[in-house]
C-alpha positions in Angstrom: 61.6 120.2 33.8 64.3 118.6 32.1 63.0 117.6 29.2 61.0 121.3 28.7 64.4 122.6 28.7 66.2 120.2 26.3 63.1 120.4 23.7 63.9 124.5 23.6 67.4 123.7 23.5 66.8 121.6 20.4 64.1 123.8 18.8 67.0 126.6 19.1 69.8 124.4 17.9 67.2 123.7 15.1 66.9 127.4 14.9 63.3 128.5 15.3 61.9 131.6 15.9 58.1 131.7 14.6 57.0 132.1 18.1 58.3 133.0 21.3 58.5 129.9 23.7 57.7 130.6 27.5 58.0 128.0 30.2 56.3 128.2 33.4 57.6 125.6 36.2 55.1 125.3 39.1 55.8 123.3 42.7 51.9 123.5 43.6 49.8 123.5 40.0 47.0 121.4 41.8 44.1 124.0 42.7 42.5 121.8 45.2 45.6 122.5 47.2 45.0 124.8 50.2 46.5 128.5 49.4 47.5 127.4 45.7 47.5 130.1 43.1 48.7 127.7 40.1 45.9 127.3 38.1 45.3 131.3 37.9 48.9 132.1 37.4 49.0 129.4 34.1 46.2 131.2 32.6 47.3 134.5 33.5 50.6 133.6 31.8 49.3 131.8 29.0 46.4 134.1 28.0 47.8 134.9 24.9 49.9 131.7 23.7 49.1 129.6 20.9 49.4 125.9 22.5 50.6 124.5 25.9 52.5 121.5 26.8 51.9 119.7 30.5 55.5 118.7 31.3 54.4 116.4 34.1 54.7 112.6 33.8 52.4 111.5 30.7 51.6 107.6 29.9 52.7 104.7 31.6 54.5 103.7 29.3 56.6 106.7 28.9 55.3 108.4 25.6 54.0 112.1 25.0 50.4 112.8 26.4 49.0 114.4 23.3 45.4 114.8 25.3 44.4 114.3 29.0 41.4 112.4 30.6 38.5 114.4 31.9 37.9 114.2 35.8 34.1 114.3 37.8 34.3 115.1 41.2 31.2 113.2 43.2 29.6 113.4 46.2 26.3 110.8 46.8 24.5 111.7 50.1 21.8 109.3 51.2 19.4 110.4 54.1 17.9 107.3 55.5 15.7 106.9 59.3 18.3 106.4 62.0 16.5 104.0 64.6 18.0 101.1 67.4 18.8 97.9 65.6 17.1 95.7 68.2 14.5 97.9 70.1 12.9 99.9 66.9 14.5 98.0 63.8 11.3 98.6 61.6 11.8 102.0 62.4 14.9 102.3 60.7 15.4 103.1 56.8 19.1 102.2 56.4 20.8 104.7 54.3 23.7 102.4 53.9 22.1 99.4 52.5 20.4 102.1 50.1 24.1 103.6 49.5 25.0 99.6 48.7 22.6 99.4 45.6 24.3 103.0 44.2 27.7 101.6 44.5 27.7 98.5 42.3 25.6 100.7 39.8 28.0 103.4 40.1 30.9 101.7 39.6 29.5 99.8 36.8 29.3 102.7 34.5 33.2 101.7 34.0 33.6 100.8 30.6 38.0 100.5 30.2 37.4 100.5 26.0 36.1 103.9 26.0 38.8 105.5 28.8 35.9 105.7 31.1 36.8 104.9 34.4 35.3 105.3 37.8 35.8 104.7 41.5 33.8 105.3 45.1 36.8 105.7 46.8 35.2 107.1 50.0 32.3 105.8 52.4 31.2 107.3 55.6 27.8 106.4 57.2 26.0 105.5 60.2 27.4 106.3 64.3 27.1 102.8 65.7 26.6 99.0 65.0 23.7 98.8 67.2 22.0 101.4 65.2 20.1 101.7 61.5 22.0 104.3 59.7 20.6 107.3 59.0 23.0 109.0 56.8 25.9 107.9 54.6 28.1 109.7 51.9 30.2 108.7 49.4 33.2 110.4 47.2 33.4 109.2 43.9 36.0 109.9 41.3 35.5 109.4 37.7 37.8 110.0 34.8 37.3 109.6 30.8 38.8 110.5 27.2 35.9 111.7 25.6 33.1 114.3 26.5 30.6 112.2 25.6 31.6 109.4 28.2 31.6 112.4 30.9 28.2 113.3 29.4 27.1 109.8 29.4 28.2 109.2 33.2 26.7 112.1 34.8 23.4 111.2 33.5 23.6 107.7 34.4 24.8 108.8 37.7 21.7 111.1 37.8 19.7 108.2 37.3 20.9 105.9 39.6 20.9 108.7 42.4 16.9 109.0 41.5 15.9 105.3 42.1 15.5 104.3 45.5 15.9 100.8 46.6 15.1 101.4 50.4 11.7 102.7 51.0 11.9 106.4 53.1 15.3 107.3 51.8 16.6 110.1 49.6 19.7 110.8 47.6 21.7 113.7 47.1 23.5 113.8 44.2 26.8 116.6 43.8 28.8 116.7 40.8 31.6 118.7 40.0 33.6 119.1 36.8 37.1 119.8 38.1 39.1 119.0 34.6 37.4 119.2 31.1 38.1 116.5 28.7 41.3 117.3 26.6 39.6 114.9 23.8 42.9 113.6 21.4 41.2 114.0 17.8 42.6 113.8 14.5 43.0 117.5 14.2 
């Protein structure tokens, strides 16, 4: 906030005037935030505005954002055979040890060079030890600098969601955009 109002206090010391400047401070931007209306009121307000700066922090090491990294939102359901683990093990199809296989594939399609990172941050499955899971789900995040590394992991993730490693199980895979790539280019 600081900083937004120094820069316009230097542009007018510098005396522009080529455009109006508007500044919009928000406490709640993030739209996955219950009752938030941030997202709608920046477009609203910047419908008809050449270029927007994001004030908030940039780089780690201090230095203007001139772009900002694309973000997946993931869900990977796997639907195995719940059964006991020591009266009916054969019975079971464990949709954990299925989800296992996804995970190390998943998180491989991390490649740091090209921006491209990606996490399973969440794993929920099975009810019991003494039982084969039957279900497990994972949350996955994934973040990159160029569109075609978002378009490159959602296919790959599309893939590996379509082998199966355990027989009688089935993935579900979910993917949500929930921020485009702002892709720096030399323009």
């Amino acid at each position: 906030a600081v900083i937004s109002l120094y820069a316009i206090k230097a542009l007018k010391h510098l005396g522009y005037q080529e455009s109006p400047i508007k500044i919009i401070f928000s406490g709640n931007e993030e739209k996955g935030h219950q009752g938030s209306t941030g997202a709608e009121v920046f477009l609203q307000e910047g419908k008809d505005c050449l270029f927007a700066f994001n004030m908030e922090t940039g780089l780690m090491d201090g230095c203007l954002c001139g772009g900002r990294k694309g973000h997946l939102g993931c869900r990977v359901t796997v639907e195995g055979m719940e059964s006991h683990a020591g009266n009916d093990f054969e019975s079971g199809r464990s949709a954990i040890e299925e989800a296992a296989h996804k995970v190390l594939a998943i998180q491989a399609l991390t490649d740091l060079d090209e921006g491209t990172t990606v996490n399973v941050g969440v794993i929920q499955g099975g009810t019991v030890q003494n039982a084969i899971p039957g279900r497990c789900e994972m949350k996955i995040d994934m973040r990159f600098e160029k569109m075609a590394e978002m378009n490159r992991v959602m296919e790959a993730a599309k893939e590996i969601c379509a082998q199966t490693h355990v027989e009688g199980t089935s993935t579900q895979l979910e993917l949500r955009v929930t921020m485009p790539v702002f892709e720096v280019t030399d323009a």
